[in-house]
C-alpha positions in Angstrom: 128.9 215.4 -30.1 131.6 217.8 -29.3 134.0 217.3 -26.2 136.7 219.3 -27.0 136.7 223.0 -28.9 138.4 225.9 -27.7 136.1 229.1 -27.7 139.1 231.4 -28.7 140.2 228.8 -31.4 137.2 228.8 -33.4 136.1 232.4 -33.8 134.7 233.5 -37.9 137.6 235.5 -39.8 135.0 238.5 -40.3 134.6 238.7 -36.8 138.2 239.0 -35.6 138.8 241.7 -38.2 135.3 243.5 -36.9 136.7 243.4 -33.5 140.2 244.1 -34.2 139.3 247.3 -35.6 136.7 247.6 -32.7 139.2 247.6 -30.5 142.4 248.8 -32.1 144.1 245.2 -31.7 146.9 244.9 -34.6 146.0 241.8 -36.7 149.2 239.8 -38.3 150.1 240.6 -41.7 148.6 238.2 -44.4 150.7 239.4 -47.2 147.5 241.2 -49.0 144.4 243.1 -48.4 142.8 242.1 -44.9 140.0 239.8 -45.6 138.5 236.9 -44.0 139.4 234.8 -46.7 143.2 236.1 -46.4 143.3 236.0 -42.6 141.4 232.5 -42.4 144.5 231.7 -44.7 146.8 233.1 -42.1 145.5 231.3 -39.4 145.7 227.9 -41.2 149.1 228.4 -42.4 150.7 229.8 -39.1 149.3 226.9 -37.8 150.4 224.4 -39.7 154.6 224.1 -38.3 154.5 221.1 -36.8 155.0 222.7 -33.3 152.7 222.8 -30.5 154.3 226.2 -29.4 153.8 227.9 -32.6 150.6 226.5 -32.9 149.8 228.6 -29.6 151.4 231.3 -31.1 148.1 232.2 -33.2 145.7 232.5 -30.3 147.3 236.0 -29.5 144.9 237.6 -32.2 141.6 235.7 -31.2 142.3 236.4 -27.6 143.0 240.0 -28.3 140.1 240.6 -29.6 137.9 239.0 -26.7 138.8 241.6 -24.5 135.2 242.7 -23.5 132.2 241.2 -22.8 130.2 242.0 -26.0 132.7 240.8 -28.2 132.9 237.6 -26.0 128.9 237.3 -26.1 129.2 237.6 -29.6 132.1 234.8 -30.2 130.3 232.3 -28.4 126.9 233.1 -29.6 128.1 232.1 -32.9 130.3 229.5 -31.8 126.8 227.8 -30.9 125.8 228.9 -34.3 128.2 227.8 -35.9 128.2 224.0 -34.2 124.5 224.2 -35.2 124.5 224.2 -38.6 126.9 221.7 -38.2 125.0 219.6 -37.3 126.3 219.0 -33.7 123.6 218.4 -30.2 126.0 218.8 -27.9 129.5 220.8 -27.5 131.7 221.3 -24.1 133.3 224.7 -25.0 136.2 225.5 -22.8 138.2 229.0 -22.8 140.9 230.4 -20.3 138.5 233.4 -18.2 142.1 234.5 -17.1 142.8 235.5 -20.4 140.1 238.0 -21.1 140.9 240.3 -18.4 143.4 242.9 -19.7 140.8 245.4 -20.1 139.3 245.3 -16.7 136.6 242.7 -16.7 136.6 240.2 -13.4 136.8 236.5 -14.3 132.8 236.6 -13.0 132.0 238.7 -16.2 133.7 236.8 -18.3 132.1 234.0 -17.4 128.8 235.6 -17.5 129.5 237.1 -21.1 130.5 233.5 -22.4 127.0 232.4 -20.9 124.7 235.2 -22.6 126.4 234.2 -25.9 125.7 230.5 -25.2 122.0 231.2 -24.1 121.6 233.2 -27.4 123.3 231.0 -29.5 121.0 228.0 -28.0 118.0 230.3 -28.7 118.7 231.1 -32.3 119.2 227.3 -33.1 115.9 226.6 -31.7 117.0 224.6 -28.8 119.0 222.0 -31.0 121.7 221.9 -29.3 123.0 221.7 -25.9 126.1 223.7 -24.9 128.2 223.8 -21.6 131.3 225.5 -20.5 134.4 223.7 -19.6 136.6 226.8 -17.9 140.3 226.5 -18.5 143.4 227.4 -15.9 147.3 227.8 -18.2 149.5 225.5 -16.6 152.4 227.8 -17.3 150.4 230.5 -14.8 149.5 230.2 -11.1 145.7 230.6 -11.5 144.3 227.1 -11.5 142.8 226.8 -7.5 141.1 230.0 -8.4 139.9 229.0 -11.7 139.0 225.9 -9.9 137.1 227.6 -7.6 135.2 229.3 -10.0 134.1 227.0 -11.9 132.7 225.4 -8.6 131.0 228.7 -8.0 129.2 228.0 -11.6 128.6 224.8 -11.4 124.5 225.0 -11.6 125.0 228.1 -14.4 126.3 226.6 -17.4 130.0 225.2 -16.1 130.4 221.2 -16.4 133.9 221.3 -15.8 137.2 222.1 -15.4 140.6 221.8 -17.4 144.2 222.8 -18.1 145.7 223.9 -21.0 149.1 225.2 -22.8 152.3 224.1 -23.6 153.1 220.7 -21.7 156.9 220.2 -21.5 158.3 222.0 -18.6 154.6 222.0 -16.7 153.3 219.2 -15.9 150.4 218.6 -14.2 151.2 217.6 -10.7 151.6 221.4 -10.2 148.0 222.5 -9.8 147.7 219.0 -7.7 146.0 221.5 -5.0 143.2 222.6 -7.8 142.4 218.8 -8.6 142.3 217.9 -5.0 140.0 220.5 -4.2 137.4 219.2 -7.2 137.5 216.1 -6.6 136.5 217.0 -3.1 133.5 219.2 -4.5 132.3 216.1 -6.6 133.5 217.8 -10.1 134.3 217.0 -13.5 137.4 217.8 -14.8 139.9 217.1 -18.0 143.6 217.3 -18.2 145.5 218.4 -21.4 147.8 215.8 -21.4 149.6 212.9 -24.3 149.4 216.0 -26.9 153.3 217.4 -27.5 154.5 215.2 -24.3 154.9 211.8 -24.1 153.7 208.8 -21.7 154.9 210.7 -18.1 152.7 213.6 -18.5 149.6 211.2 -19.3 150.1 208.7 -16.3 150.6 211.7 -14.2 146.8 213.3 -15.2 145.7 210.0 -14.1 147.7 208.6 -11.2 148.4 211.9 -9.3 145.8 214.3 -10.4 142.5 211.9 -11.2 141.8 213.2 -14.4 138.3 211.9 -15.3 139.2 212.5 -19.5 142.6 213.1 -21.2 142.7 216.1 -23.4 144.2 214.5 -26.9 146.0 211.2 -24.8 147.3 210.9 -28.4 150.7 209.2 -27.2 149.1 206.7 -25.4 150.5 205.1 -28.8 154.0 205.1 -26.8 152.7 202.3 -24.4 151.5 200.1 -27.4 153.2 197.9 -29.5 152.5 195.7 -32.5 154.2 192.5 -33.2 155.4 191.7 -36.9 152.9 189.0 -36.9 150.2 191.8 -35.7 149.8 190.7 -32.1 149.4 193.8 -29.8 150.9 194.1 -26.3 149.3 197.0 -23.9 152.0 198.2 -21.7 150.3 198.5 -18.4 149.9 202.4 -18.6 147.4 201.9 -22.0 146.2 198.8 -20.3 144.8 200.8 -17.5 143.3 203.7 -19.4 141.3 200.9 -21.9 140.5 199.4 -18.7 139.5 201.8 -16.9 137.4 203.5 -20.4 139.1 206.8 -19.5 137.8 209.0 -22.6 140.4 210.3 -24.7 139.2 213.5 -26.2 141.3 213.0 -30.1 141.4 215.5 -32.5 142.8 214.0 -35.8 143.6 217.6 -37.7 145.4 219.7 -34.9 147.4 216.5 -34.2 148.9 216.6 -37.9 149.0 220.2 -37.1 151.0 219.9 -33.7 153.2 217.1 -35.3 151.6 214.4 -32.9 150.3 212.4 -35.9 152.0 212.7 -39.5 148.8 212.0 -41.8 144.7 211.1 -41.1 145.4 207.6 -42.4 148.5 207.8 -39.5 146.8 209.1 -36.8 146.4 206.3 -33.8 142.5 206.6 -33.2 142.4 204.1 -35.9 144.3 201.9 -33.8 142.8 202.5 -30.6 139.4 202.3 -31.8 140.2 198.9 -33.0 141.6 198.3 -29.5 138.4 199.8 -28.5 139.8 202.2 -26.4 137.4 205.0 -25.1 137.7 207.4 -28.4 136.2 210.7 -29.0 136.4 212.7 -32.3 137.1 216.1 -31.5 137.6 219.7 -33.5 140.0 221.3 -31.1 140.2 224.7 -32.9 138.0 225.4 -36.0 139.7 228.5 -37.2 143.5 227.3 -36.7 142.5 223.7 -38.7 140.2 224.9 -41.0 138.0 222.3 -39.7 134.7 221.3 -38.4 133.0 217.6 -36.5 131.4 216.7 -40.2 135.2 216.9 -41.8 136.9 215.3 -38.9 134.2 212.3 -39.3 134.1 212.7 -42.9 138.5 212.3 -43.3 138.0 209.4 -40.8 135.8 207.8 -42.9 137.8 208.0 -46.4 141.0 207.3 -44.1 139.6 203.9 -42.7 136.5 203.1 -44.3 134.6 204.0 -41.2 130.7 203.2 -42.3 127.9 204.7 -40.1 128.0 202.2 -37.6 131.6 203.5 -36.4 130.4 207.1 -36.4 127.7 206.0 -34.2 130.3 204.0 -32.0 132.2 207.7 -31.9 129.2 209.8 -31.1 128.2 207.4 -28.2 131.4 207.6 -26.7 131.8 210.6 -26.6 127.6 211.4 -24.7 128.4 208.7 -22.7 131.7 210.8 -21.7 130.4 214.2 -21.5 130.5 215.9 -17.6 126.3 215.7 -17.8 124.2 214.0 -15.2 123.2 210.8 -16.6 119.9 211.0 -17.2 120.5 214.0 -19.6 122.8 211.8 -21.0 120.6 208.9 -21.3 118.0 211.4 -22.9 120.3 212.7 -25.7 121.1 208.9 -26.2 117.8 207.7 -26.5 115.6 210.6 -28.3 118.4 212.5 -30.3 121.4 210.4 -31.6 120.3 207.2 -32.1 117.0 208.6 -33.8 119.3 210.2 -36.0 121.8 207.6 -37.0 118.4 205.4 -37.9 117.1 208.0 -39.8 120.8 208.3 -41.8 120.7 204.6 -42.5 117.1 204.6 -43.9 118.4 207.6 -46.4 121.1 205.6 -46.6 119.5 202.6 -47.8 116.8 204.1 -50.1 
């Protein structure tokens, strides 16, 4: 189960330098020959500063080269591939359409090309997985009604939703509050990047003012907790309301350490809030810049806090019973895929 991946954050090495030289887009220089071990390096390391902005910094190579609609067919077929083998039955991909149209293709066709890949990548795996779109507006642009619009417009073709992404000091989200009006007036599902790099303000705004039905990382939701010497805990009324409330927070342990939101694994606040049992998700955010995937962010969990397969379980439900899928598909996955599978782990387990 897979809320939250970025499709331009999670593309093979091989395949940027393919489409680099495809389509004359200058890669960074990795110090050495140009392979994908060397530039999966790159990525990793350029990633790891500690600062949200830098972090950003390294999508201006995977977006480069997903400038056309093959090469986007192809990055999210194996994007589903990839999720595949790893195991995963469900993934909410979301991307930026506004940012793959320097060389001429309408947000429409980019759209379309992310689907193709998704249908083909759904194909090869046998039907194993179930994949959706989640389309992304920038906050620091002036895109998001249109964006909004046209996720609307896909609604019944792949789309389950709608978010915003980028660098959140200095844009909060209160500035596309015409984008969240209208989808909440079209009866839509949408997410809010928000508690990543920013602090309490920017999460009680996604909720209060713009309805956010998830929070994209919520990590700092931490800021509105505090634990006694004696280990009481005291919810400030902001974290009181989103545990009440079971708004989903879409964590993704590795890019936090990345980002700076969270110093170590054994750090990170999801073991807090889960023992709170606040609505957590485990969640890759970008493959390629954290060199990660769902089985090491569950597996780092696990030698972090002990998690057994119980909590796993706990993590995978929260996040189907989260996803922006009608309910009986939810209940389906629920019923004849997860829980199946977690049984079938413990009998391994056991024998």
């Amino acid at each position: 189960m897979l809320l939250h991946d970025h499709l331009d954050g999670g593309l093979r090495p091989q395949t940027i330098i393919e489409l680099a030289a495809d389509s004359g887009h200058q890669l960074p220089d990795v110090g050495g020959e140009m392979t994908a071990e060397s530039l999966g390096r790159w990525f990793a390391e350029a990633s790891d500063s500690g600062s949200l902005e830098r972090y950003l910094e390294t999508f201006d190579h995977t977006v480069g080269v997903m400038q056309t609609g093959p090469a986007i067919t192809r990055v999210a077929r194996e994007c589903v591939e990839d999720l595949a083998a790893d195991g995963v039955v469900y993934a909410e991909i979301r991307y930026a359409p506004e940012q793959h149209v320097e060389t001429g293709l309408t947000l429409d066709e980019v759209v379309a090309a992310v689907q193709e890949g998704f249908d083909e990548g759904v194909a090869a795996a046998g039907g194993r997985i179930v994949v959706r779109q989640l389309l992304t507006a920038m906050r620091h642009q002036a895109r998001s009604m249109e964006i909004a619009e046209l996720a609307v417009a896909w609604r019944d073709r792949g789309v389950a939703g709608f978010d915003i992404a980028g660098a959140e000091a200095g844009y909060p989200p209160t500035r596309h509050l015409d984008a969240f009006e209208y989808l909440q007036r079209e009866n839509f599902h949408f997410t809010i990047h928000a508690g990543e790099a920013f602090g309490l303000p920017s999460i009680w705004q996604a909720i209060q003012w713009c309805g956010a039905d998830r929070l994209g990382h919520g990590v700092r939701i931490i800021d509105d907790i505090t634990v006694q010497d004696d280990g009481s805990v005291e919810l400030g009324l902001l974290a009181a309301y989103v545990r009440d409330k079971r708004i989903p927070l879409e964590m993704c342990p590795w890019s936090n350490i990345q980002t700076g939101a969270a110093a170590s694994i054994a750090e990170h606040p999801i073991g807090l809030l889960k023992e709170l049992r606040f609505r957590v998700t485990v969640n890759t955010d970008n493959r390629l810049m954290s060199k990660t995937s769902m089985t090491h962010e569950m597996s780092s969990l696990v030698d972090a806090f002990g998690y057994g397969l119980d909590d796993l379980e706990w993590f995978t439900l929260n996040a189907m019973k989260s996803a922006f899928l009608p309910f009986d598909e939810r209940l389906a996955l629920i019923s004849d895929v997860i829980k199946p599978a977690y049984a079938a782990l413990r009998e391994e387990v056991a024998s």
